[in-house]
Each structure stands twice: as structure tokens, then as C-alpha cells.
C-alpha positions as CSV (number, residue, x, y, z in Angstrom):
1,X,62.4,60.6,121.9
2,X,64.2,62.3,118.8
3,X,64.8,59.5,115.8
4,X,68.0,61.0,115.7
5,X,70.2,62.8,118.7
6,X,73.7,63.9,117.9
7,X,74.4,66.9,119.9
8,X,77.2,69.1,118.3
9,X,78.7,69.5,122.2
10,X,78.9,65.5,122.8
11,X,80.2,64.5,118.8
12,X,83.8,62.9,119.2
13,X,83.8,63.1,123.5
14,X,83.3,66.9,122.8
15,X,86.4,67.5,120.7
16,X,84.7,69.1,117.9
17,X,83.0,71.9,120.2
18,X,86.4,72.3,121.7
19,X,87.6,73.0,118.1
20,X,84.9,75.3,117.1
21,X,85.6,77.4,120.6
22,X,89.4,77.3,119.5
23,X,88.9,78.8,116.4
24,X,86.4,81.3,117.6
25,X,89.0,82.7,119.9
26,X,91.3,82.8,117.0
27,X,88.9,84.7,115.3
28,X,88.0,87.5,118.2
29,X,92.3,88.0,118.6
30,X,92.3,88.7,115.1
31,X,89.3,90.8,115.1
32,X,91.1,92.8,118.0
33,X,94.5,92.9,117.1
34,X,95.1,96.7,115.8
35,X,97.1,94.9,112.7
36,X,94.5,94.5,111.4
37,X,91.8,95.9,109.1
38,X,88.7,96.2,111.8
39,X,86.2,96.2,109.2
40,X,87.7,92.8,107.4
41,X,84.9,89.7,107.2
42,X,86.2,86.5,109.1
43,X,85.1,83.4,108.3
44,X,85.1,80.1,109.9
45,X,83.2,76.8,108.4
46,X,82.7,74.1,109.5
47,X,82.3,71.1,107.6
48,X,80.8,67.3,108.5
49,X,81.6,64.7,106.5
50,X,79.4,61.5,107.0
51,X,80.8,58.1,105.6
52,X,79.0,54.8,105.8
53,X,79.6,51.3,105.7
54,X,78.3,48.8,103.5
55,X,75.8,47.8,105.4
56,X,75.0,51.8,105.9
57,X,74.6,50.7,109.7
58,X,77.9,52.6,111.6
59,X,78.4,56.1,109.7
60,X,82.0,57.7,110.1
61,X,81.9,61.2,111.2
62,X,85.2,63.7,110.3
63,X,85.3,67.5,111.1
64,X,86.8,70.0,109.0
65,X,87.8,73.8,110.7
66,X,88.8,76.0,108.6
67,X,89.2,80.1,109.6
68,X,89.5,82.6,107.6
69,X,90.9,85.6,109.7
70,X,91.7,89.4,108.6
71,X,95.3,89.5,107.2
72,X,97.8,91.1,109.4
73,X,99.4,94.3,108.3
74,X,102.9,94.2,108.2
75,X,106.0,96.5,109.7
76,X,107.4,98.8,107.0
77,X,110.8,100.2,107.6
78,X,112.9,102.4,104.9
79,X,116.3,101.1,104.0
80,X,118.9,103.0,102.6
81,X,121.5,101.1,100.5
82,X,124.8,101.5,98.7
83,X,127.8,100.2,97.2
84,X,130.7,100.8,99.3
85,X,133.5,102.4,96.9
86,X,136.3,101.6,99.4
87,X,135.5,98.0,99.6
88,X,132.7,96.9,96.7
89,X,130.2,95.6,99.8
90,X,127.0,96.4,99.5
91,X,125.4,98.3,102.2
92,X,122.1,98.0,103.6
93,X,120.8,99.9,106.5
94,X,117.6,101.5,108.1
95,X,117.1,104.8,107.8
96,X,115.2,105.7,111.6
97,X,115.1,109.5,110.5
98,X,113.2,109.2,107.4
99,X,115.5,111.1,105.2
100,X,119.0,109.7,104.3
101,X,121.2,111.9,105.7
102,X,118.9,113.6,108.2
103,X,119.4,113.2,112.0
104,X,116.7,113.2,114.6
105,X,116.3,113.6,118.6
106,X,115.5,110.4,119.6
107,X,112.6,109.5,122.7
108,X,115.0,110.8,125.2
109,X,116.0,113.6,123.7
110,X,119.4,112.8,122.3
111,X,120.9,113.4,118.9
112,X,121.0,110.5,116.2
113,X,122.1,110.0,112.9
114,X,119.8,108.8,110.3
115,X,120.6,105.3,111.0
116,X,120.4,106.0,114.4
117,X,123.6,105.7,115.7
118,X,124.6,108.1,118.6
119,X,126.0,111.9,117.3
120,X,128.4,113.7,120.2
């Protein structure tokens, strides 16, 4: 018989191992997401604390998770802005040709402004 048996899968009626499988899933989505930067380190650490009573008979055991995942990359867009003169609004929109001013053939073939509004 072992002097002392705590089995990581049993610890809190299991909820601690269904942590750790939560956060290990976390971790393989990030490693798989194309967001991210593949070759990123990921990180997750565990830590048990143990707390006693006075009599040091009945010990407290807490969990702490804590994952460190690759960051995602975010969308980029350009933006072309202006002040209207006619009005004094400013302006903000995307530019989906990547030039101001430039149009583009969109997916289906048809003709766009820069901004990506329909051209007849």
C-alpha cells in the first residue's frame, strides 16, 4: 500500500483532470487555428496549492489552470478617410481595391469601385 495515494484523475471527484483536458483542447485549437503563428510555444501550468489546518490533519487542496496560447493574428483592412467639404463630416470608409481611387472586378467578375460599391 502507497503511504500516500492521490491520483491526479480522482482529486476533486475528477474535476481537476477535466480541467487539464479542457485546457489541452484549448491549447491544440490554438495550435491549429491558421491565425496563428505555428511555430509559437504554448504553455499551460498547473499549480496545487496544499493548505493545512492547525492540527495539519485535513489539508485543503486548490488548482490553478492557467494557458498560455499563441496570440491570434488579427484582420487588417485599409481605410481611406476624409473631410467632407460639402458638409464638414468626416468620412471613413474601406478601401476593397487597395488603391483609393482604383476599381477592381470583384469574385464574380463585376466592376467595383474602390470602396466596393457596384459601377454600371
Amino acid at each position: 500500500m502507497k503511504n500516500i495515494y492521490l491520483p491526479i484523475e480522482g482529486l476533486a471527484n475528477g474535476e481537476l483532470q477535466k480541467e487539464i483536458e479542457k485546457e489541452i483542447k484549448k491549447l491544440f485549437d490554438n495550435i491549429h487555428n491558421e491565425k496563428t503563428q505555428p511555430t509559437e510555444e504554448r504553455a499551460i501550468t498547473i499549480r496545487l496549492k496544499f493548505k493545512p489546518d492547525k492540527e495539519r490533519e485535513n489539508v485543503e487542496v486548490e488548482s490553478e489552470i492557467s494557458t498560455k496560447l499563441a496570440k491570434i493574428n488579427g484582420a487588417k483592412a485599409r481605410v481611406i478617410t476624409r473631410r467632407n467639404p460639402n458638409t464638414g463630416q468626416i468620412e471613413a470608409r474601406e478601401v476593397k481595391s487597395g488603391i483609393p481611387g482604383q476599381s477592381y472586378l470583384d469574385d464574380n467578375g463585376r466592376l467595383r469601385s474602390d470602396v466596393g460599391e457596384l459601377v454600371d
